[in-house]
Structures are given as C-alpha cells and as structure tokens.
PAZATOR-90012 format. One record per residue (C-alpha): residue number from 1; x, y, z; residue in one letter. Coordinates in pm, whole numbers, padded with zeros to 5 digits, always signed. Layout:
N
NUM|X|Y|Z|A
...
% end
This chain:
194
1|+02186|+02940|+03113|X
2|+02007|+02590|+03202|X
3|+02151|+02465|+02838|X
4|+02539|+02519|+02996|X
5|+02567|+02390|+03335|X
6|+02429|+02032|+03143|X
7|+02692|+01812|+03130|X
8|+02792|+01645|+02751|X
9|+02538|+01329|+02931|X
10|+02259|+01572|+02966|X
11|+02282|+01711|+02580|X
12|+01968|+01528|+02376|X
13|+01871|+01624|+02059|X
14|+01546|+01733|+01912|X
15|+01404|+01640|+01618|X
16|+01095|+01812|+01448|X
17|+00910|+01713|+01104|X
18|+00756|+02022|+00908|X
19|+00414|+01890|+00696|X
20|+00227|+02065|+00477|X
21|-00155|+02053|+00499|X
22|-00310|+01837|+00271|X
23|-00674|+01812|+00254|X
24|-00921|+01705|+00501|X
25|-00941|+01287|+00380|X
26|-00749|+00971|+00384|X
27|-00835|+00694|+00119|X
28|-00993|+00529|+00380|X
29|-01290|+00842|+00474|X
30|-01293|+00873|+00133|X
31|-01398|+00529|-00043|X
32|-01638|+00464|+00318|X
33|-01793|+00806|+00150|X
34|-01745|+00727|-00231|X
35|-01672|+00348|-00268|X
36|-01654|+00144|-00538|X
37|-01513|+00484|-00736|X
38|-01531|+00500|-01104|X
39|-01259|+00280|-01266|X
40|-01125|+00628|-01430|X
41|-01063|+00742|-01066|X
42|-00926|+00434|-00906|X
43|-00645|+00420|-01222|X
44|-00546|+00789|-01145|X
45|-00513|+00707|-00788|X
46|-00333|+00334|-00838|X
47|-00064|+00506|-01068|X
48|+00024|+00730|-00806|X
49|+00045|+00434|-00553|X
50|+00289|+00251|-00792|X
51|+00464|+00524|-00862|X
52|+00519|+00562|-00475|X
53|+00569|+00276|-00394|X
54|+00846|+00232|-00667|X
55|+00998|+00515|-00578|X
56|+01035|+00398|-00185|X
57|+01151|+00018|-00333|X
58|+01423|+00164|-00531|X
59|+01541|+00363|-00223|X
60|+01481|+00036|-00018|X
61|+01271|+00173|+00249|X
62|+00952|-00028|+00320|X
63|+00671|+00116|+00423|X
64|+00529|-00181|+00584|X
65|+00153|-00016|+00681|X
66|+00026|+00048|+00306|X
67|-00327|+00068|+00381|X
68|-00577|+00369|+00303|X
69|-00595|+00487|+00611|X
70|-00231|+00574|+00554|X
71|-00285|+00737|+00253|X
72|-00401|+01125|+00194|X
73|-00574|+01219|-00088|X
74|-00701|+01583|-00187|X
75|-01035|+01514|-00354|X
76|-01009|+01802|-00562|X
77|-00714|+01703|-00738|X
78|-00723|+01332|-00682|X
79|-00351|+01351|-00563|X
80|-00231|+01146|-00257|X
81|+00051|+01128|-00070|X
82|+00172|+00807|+00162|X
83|+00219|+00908|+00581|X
84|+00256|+00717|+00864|X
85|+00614|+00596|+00819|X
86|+00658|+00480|+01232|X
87|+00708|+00085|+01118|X
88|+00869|+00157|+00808|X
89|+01246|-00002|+00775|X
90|+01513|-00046|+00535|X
91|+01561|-00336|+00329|X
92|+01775|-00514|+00043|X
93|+01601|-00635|-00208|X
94|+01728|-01027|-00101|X
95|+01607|-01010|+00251|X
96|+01331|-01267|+00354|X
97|+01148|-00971|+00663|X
98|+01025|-01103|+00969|X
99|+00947|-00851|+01220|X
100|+00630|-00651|+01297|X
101|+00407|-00654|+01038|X
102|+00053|-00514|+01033|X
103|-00147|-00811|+00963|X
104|-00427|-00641|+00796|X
105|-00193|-00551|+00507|X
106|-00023|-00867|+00551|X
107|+00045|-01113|+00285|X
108|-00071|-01491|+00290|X
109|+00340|-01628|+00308|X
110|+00325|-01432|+00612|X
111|+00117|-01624|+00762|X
112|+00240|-01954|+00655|X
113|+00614|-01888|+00700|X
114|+00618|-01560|+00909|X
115|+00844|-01440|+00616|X
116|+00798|-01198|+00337|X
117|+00970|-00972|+00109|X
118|+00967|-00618|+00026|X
119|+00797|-00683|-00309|X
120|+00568|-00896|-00165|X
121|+00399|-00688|+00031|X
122|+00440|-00370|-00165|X
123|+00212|-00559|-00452|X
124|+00016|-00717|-00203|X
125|-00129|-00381|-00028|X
126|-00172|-00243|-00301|X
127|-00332|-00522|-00434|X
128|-00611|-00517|-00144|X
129|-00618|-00094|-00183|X
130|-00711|-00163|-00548|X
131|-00987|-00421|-00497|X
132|-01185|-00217|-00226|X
133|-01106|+00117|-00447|X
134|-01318|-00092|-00743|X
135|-01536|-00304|-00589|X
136|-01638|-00115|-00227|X
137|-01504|-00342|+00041|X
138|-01249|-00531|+00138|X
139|-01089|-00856|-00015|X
140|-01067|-01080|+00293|X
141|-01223|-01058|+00594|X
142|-00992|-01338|+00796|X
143|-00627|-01479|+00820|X
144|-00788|-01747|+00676|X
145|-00929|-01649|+00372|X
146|-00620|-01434|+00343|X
147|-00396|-01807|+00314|X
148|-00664|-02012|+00131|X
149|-00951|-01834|-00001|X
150|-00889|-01664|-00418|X
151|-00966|-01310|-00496|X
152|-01245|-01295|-00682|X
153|-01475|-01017|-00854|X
154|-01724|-00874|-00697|X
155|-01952|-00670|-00838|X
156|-02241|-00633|-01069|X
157|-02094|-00367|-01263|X
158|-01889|-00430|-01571|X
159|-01501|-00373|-01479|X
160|-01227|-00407|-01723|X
161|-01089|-00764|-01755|X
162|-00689|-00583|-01772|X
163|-00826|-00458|-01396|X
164|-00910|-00803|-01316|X
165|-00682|-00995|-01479|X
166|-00444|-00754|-01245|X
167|-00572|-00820|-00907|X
168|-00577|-01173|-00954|X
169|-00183|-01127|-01009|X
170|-00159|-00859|-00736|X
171|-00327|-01106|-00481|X
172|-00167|-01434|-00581|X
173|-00127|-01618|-00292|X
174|+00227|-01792|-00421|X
175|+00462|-01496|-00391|X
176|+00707|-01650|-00687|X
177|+00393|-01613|-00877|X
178|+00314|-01250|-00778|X
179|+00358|-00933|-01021|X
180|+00689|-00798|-00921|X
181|+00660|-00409|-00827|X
182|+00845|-00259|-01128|X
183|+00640|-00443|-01381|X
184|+00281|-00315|-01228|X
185|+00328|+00025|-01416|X
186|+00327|-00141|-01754|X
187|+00024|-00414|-01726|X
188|-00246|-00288|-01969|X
189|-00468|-00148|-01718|X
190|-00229|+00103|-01519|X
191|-00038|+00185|-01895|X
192|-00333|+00280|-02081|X
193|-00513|+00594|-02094|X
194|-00889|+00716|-01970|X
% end
C-alpha cells in the first residue's frame, strides 16, 4: 500500500469541512434585490448579527470580513448564518490588531493609526451592514469619507430615531466613543419588539 512505504516525512493530514445547504442568497444578492428592507426585517436580521457576533467576541475569534457578502440568509425564514472565516484570528480583548484587514469593512482608526480592536470593528461592520440594510446603499464610498465624513440619514422615508440614534453610535468615528458590542443588544431599537 502507497500509504506504508511513506516515510513519517511523507504523512500529511487532511482536513475536510461538512456544510449544510443554506439557501440560494447572501445579504449582499439579497438587499441589491430588496434594499432598503422594511425596518421590521432589518431588526430581525441585526439581532441575529449581534447575537453572532457576540457569540464569536466572547469566544475571541474575530471574524475580520463582516460584510454581506459574507453573510447567508434564507429568505424564507429570514435566518442567516456568518461564512467565510479564511482571515478570521484570535484575539484578547486588550489587543490593539494590525494585520490584514479588509478595508471595505474597515474602521476610520484604521486608517489613521493602522490599529483597531476587536470591538471596534465588530460594531463598525455591523454598523455599515445596518445602514445599507435601512437606507439601500452604502455609508461611504472612500477612505476618506470613511476618516472624516459623519454618517448621516438618508432617506425620505420615516425611520425610527432609536435606529438612528444607533448608527450614529455604531459609526462613530472616535472608537472610545463607539457602542461597545455587548451593549448593542439592549439599545431601544434592537430590545424592542415589532
């Protein structure tokens, strides 16, 4: 057998990831189809992201490529689930991150210091994912209005002023000054009901 005349040097080992089908969308296919979505379906999908993204934090693994193309959603059901985990790394909570970071998800400190944390950029992503979920496209369209320009409304449609209120603290461009990951699930907006 090939397998035993391999010397200990040859041996390598093999590693294989089992997935389960999950519908035919990302986030991304599915606000370029649906986008802005209702602010009913944009909570049930942000509480999952939290939730997710919480549950990662606490297990300090970041996920540093939040963005919706990396996110699968069943339409039916509204459920998602995060993929894509090739950049993620492990973290402490204390650690100021410099490597590779995917600058289209990137926060503005980033930028300015080549620096973030773990929290940062958790809230930040999904701080960009809830602003195009609401209001149909993206929040910044440069590096540079990424480091200097505020997030602002935009819409003609009435939106809650909890969800705004929230972005505007999601998207801070201070990172001392930024919602901190474990308090997004109790603002007003995610806590209450539809």
């Amino acid at each position: 057998d090939a397998q035993e005349s391999r010397g200990l040097g040859d041996v390598y080992k093999r590693q294989v990831m089992v997935t389960e089908f999950f519908g035919d969308y990302n986030l991304a296919r599915f606000l370029r189809m649906f986008a802005p979505i209702s602010e009913n379906t944009a909570h049930k999908i942000m509480k999952q992201l939290v939730e997710v993204s919480e549950t990662c934090y606490n297990l300090n693994i970041l996920h540093r490529k939040i963005k919706p193309s990396n996110i699968l959603i069943d339409v039916k059901t509204l459920k998602i689930k995060f993929h894509n985990f090739n950049t993620a790394c492990m973290f402490t909570p204390d650690d100021q991150l410099k490597n590779y970071l995917c600058e289209a998800t990137a926060p503005p400190e980033y930028f300015n210091s080549h620096s973030y944390t773990a929290n940062g950029l958790y809230v930040w992503s999904l701080g960009l994912i809830l602003y195009e979920m609401l209001f149909g496209k993206k929040a910044f369209n440069s590096r540079q209005e990424i480091m200097s320009t505020p997030c602002r409304a935009a819409t003609d449609k009435p939106v809650d002023i909890n969800a705004v209120v929230l972005l505007a603290w999601m998207l801070n461009k201070i990172p001392s000054q930024r919602v901190h990951l474990n308090q997004l699930k109790n603002h007003p907006w995610l806590s209450q009901k539809w």
